[in-house]
C-alpha positions as CSV (number, residue, x, y, z in Angstrom):
1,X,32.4,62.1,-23.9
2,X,33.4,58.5,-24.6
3,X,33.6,57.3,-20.6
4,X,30.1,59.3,-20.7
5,X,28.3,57.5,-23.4
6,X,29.8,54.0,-21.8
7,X,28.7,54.7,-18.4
8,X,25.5,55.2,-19.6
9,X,25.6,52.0,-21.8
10,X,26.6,50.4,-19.1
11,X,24.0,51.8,-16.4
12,X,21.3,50.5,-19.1
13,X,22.7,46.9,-19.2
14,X,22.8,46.8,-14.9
15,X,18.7,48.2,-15.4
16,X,17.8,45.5,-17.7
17,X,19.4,42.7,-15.7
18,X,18.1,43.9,-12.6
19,X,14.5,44.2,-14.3
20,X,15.2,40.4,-15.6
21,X,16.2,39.3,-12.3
22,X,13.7,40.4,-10.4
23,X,11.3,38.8,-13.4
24,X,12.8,35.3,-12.1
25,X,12.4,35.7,-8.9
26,X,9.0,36.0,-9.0
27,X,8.1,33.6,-11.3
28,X,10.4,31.8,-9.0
29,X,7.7,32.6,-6.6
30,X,5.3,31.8,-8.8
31,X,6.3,28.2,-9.0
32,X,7.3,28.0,-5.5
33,X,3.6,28.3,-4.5
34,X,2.3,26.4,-7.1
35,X,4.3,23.5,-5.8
36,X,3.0,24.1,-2.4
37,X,-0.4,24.1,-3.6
38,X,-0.3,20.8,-5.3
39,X,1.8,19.5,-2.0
40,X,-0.6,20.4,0.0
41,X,-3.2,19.2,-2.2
42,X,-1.7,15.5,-2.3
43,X,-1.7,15.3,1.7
44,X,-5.6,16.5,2.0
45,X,-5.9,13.4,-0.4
46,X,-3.5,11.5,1.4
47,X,-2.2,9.7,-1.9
48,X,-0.4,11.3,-5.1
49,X,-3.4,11.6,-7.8
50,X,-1.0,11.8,-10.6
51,X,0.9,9.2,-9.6
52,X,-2.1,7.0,-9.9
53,X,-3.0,8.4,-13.3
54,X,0.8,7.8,-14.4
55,X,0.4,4.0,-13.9
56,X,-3.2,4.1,-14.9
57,X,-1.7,5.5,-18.7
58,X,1.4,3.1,-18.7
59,X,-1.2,0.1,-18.5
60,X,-3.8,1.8,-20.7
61,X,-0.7,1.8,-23.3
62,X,0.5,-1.6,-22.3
63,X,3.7,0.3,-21.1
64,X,6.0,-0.9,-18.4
65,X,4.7,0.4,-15.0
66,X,7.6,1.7,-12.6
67,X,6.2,3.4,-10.2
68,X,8.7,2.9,-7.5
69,X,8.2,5.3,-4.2
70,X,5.1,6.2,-4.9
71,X,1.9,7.2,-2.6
72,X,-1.3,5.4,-2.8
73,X,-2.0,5.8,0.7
74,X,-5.9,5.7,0.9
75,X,-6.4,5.4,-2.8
76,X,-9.6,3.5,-2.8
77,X,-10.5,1.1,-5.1
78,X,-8.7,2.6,-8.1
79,X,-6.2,-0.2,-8.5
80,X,-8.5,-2.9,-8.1
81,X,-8.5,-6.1,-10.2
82,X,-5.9,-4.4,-12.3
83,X,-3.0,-6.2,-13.9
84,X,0.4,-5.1,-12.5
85,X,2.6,-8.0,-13.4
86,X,6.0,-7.4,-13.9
87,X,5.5,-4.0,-12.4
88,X,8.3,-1.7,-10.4
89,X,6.7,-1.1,-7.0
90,X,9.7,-0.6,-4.8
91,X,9.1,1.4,-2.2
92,X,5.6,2.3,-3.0
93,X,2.6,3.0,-0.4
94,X,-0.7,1.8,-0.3
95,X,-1.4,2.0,3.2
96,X,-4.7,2.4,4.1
97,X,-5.8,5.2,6.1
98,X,-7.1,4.3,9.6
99,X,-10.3,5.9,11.3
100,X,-8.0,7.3,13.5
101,X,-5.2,9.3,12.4
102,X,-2.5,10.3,14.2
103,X,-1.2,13.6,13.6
104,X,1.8,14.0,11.8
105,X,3.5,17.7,11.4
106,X,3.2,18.8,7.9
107,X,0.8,16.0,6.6
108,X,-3.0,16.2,6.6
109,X,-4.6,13.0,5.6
110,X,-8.7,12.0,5.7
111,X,-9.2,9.1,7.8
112,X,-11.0,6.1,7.4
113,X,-9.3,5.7,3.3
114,X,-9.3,2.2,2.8
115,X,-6.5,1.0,0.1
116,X,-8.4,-2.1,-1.9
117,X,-6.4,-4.3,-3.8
118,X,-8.7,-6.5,-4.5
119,X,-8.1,-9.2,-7.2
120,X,-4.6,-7.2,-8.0
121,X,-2.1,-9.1,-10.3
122,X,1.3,-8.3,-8.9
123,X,2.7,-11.4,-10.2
124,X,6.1,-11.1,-10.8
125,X,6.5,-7.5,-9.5
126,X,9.3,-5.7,-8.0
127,X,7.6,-5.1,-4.5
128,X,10.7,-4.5,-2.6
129,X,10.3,-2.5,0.8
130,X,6.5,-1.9,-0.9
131,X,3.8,-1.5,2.8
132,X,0.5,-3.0,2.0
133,X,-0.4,-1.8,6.1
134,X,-4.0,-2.2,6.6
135,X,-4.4,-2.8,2.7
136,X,-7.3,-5.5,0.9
137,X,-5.4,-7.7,-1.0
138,X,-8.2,-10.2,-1.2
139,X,-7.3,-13.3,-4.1
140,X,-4.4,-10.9,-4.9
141,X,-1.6,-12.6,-7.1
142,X,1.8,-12.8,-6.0
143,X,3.3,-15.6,-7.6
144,X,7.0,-14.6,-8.6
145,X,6.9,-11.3,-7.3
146,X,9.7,-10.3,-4.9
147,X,8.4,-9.8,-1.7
148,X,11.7,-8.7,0.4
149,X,10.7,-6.7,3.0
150,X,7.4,-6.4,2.1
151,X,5.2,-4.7,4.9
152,X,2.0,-6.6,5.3
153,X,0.7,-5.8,8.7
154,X,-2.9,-5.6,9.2
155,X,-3.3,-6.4,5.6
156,X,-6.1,-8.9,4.5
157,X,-4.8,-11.5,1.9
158,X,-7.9,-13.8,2.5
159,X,-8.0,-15.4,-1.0
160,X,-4.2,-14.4,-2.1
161,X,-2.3,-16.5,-4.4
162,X,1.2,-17.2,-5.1
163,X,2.5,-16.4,-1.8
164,X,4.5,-19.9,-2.0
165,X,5.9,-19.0,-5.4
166,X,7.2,-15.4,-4.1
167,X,10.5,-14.4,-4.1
168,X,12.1,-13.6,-0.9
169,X,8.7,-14.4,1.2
170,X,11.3,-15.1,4.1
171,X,11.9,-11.4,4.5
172,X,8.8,-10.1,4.1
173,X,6.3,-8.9,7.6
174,X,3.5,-10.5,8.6
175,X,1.9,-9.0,11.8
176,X,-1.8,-9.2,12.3
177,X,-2.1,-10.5,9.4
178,X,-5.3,-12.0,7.5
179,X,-3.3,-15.2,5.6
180,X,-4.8,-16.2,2.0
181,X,-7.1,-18.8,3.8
182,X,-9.1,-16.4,6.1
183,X,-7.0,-17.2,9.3
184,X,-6.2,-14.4,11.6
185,X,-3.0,-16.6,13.4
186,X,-2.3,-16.6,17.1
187,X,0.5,-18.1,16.8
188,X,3.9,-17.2,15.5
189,X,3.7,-19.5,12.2
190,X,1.3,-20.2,9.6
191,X,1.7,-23.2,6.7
192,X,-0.1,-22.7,3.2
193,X,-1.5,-25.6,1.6
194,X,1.8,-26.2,-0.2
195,X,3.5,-26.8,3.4
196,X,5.5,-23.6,3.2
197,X,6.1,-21.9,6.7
198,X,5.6,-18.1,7.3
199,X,6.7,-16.4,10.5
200,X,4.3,-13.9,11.8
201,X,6.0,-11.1,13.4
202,X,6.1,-7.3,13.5
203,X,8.3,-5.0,13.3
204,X,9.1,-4.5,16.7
205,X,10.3,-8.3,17.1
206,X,11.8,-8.7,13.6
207,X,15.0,-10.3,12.9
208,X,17.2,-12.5,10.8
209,X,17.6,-16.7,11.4
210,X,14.5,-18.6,12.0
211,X,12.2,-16.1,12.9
212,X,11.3,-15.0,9.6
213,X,9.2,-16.6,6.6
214,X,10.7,-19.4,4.7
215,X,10.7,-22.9,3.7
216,X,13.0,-25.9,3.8
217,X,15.6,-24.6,1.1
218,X,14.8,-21.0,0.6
219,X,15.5,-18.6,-2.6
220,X,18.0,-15.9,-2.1
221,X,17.7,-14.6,-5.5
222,X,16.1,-11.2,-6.0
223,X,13.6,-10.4,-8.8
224,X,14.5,-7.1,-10.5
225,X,11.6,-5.9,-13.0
226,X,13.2,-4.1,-16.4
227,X,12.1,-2.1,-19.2
């Protein structure tokens, strides 16, 4: 009678924790496709509008920004005039989106999304690896910031400041570039008012010695932005 009664406990127990598992898998499933919808809802948009909204609160709260990585690809005029001094913007993207999109697999983007900077303070920002491609950074501010790697191609800086006061300018990419004084160069240097020499090159031709930016004694200090 005992083994009987325990079989049947035990017969329960493997019900309810098959009933249980099956609950988690499909709100598992649940959460799966939610995830996929707000995925697939970013790449229609092309950039990440919570991400934006998460910097838009940290400034609104006078909070530190760090919004390393993130996707602003085709964001608009959202971040424009906006103070991000000091801010953590490694890695981020604010690419704008050409007329002409090339198709990528998985990825649907809206062409023709410009990314306008306009006015932007990134003065003493962590903008390490950042790509401004095709961005408006008209009378931008990037004095202090650390520019290493920074992708500027096709980006128009007409109006920028702070450029000579960057950290790491030697390292960052200039290719078909619009320099702070509404030049479009030819050549492969342009001088700020300050004397300071940038390199124009892309990506295709970079490389390290004297085909880079820099100036007589160059910084090889990094910024690093912190809490």
């Amino acid at each position: 009678m005992a083994v009987i009664i325990h079989a049947h406990v035990v017969l329960v127990k493997n019900l309810k924790n098959a009933v249980a598992d099956v609950s988690r898998k499909e709100k598992a499933m649940k959460y799966f496709i939610k995830i996929i919808v707000l995925c697939s809802s970013w790449q229609l948009n092309a950039y990440n509008a919570q991400q934006v909204a998460m910097v838009q609160q940290a400034m609104q709260a006078n909070e530190f920004v760090n919004a390393a990585r993130c996707d602003f690809r085709g964001l608009g005029s959202v971040l424009s005039g906006v103070n991000l001094s000091g801010a953590q913007l490694a890695g981020a993207v604010f690419d704008a989106i050409p007329a002409t999109v090339d198709p990528q697999p998985g990825l649907m983007q809206i062409a023709n999304q410009n990314s306008d900077l306009t006015n932007t303070n990134f003065s003493n920002a962590t903008l390490v690896a950042t790509s401004f491609k095709g961005a408006t950074l008209k009378g931008a501010n990037f004095a202090g910031a650390d520019i290493c790697y920074v992708d500027f191609t096709g980006a128009d800086l007409t109006g920028a400041v702070g450029l000579d006061k960057a950290i790491n300018a030697r390292l960052a990419l200039f290719c078909n570039t619009t320099m702070p004084d509404g030049t479009l160069p030819t050549g492969s240097t342009w001088t700020d008012s300050s004397g300071k020499i940038f390199y124009m090159r892309c990506a295709s031709t970079q490389s390290s010695g004297s085909n880079v930016s820099t100036n007589s004694t160059p910084s090889t200090n990094a910024a690093a932005s912190t809490a």
